[in-house]
C-alpha positions as a Markdown table, in Angstrom:
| # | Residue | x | y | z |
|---|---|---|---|---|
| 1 | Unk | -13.6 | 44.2 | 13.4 |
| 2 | Unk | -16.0 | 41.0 | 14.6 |
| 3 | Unk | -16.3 | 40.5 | 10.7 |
| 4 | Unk | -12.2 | 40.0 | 11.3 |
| 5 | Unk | -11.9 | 38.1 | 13.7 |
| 6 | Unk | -14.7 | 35.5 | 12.2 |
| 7 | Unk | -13.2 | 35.1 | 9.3 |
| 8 | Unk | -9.9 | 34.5 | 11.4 |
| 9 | Unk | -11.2 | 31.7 | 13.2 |
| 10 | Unk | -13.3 | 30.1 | 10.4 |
| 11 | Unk | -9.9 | 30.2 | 8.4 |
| 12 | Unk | -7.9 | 28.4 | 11.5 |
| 13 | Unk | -10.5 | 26.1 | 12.3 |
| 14 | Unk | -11.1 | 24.9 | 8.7 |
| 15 | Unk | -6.8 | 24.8 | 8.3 |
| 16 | Unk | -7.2 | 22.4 | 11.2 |
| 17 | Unk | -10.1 | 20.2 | 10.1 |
| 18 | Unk | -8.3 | 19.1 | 7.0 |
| 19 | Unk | -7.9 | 15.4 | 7.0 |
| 20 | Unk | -5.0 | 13.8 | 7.8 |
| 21 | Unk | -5.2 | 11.6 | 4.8 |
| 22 | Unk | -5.4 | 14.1 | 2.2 |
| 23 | Unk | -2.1 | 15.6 | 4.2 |
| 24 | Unk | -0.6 | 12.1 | 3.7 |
| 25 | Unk | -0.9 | 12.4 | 0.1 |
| 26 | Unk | 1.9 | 15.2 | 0.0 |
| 27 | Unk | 4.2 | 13.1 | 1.2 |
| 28 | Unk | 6.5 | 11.3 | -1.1 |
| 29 | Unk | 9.8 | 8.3 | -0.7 |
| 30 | Unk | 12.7 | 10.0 | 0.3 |
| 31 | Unk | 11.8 | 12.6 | 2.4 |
| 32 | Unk | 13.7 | 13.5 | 5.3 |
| 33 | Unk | 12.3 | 13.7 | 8.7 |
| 34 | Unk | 11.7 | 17.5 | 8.8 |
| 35 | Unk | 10.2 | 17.3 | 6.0 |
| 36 | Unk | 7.6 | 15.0 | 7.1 |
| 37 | Unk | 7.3 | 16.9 | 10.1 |
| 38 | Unk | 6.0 | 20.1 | 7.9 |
| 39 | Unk | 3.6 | 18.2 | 6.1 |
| 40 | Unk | 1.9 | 16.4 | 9.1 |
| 41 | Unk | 3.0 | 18.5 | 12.2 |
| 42 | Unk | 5.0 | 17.1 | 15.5 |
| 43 | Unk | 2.3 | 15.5 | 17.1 |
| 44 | Unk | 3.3 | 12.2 | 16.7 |
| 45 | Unk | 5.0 | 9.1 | 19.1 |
| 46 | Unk | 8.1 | 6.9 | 17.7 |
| 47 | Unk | 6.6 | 4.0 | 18.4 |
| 48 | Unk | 9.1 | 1.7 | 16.6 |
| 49 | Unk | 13.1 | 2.2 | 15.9 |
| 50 | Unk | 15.3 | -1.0 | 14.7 |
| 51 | Unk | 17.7 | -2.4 | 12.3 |
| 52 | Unk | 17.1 | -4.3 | 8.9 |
| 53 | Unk | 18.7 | -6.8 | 7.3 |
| 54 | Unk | 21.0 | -4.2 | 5.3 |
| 55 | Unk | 22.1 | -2.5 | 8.6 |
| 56 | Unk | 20.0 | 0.2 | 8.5 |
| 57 | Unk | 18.5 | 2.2 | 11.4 |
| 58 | Unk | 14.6 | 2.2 | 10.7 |
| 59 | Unk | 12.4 | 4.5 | 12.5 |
| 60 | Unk | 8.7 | 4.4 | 12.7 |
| 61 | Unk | 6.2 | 7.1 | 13.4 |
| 62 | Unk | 2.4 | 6.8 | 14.9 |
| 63 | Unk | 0.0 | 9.7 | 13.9 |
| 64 | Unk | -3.8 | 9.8 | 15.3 |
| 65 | Unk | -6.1 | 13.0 | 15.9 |
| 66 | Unk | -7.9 | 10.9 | 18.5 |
| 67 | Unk | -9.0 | 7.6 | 19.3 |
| 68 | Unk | -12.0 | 7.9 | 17.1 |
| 69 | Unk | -9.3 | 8.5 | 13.7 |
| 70 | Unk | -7.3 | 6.0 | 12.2 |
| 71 | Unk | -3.7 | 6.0 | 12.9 |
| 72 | Unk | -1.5 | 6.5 | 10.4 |
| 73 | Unk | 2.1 | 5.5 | 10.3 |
| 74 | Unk | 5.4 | 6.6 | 8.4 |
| 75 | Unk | 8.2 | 4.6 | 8.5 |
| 76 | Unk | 11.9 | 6.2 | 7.8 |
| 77 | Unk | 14.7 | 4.2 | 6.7 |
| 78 | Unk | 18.2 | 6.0 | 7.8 |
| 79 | Unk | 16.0 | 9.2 | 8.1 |
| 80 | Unk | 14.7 | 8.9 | 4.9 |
| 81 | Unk | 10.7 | 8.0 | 4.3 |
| 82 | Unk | 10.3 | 4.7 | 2.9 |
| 83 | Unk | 7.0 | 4.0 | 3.7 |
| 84 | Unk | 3.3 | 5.8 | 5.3 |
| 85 | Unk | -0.2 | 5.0 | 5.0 |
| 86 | Unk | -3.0 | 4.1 | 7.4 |
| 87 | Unk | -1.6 | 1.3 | 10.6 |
| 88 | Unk | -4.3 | -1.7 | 9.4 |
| 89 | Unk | -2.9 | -1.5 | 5.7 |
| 90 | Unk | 1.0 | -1.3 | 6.4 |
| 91 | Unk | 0.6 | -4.5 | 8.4 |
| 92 | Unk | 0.8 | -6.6 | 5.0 |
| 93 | Unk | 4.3 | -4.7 | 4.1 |
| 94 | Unk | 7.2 | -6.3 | 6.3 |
| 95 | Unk | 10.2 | -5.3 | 4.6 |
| 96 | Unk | 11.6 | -2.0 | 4.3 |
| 97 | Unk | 14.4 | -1.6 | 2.2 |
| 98 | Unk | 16.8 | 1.4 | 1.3 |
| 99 | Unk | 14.1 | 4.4 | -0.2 |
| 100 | Unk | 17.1 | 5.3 | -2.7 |
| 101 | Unk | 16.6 | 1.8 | -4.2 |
| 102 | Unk | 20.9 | 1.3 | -3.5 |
């Protein structure tokens, strides 16, 4: 029965220790919200929420384990993902456009 239990908890905590960024790597354009939310889990802040140039609502979200982890950030366009990847590197990509490509 410890044996279990062991295993158990070995089994959660290395479920839990996978990084984030091989997490992000199952994401793909298009996605809907939910979606993203099963992939990476709810623990994340809207940190951004506007309109671009095309009228569209665009909606962005801030993941981080902690302070000591990178944040990573996905970006939906009319509730679609358009964009993710780690804060620093998104900062060179200003314009988000329609993920369907219309």
């Amino acid at each position: 029965m410890k044996r279990l239990m062991s295993l158990t908890v070995l089994a959660l905590l290395l479920t839990a220790c996978s990084s984030f960024s091989s997490r992000m790597q199952d994401l793909s354009f298009g996605m809907t919200q939910d979606q993203v939310k099963s992939e990476l889990g709810s623990s994340y802040q809207v940190v951004a929420s506007s309109i671009n140039k095309d009228g569209k609502t665009v909606t962005g979200w801030r993941y981080q384990d902690s302070d000591k982890d990178p944040a990573y950030m996905v970006y939906f366009v009319d509730g679609k993902l358009a964009q993710w990847g780690e804060a620093n590197a998104l900062r060179s990509i200003p314009d988000l456009g329609d993920p369907t490509g219309k």
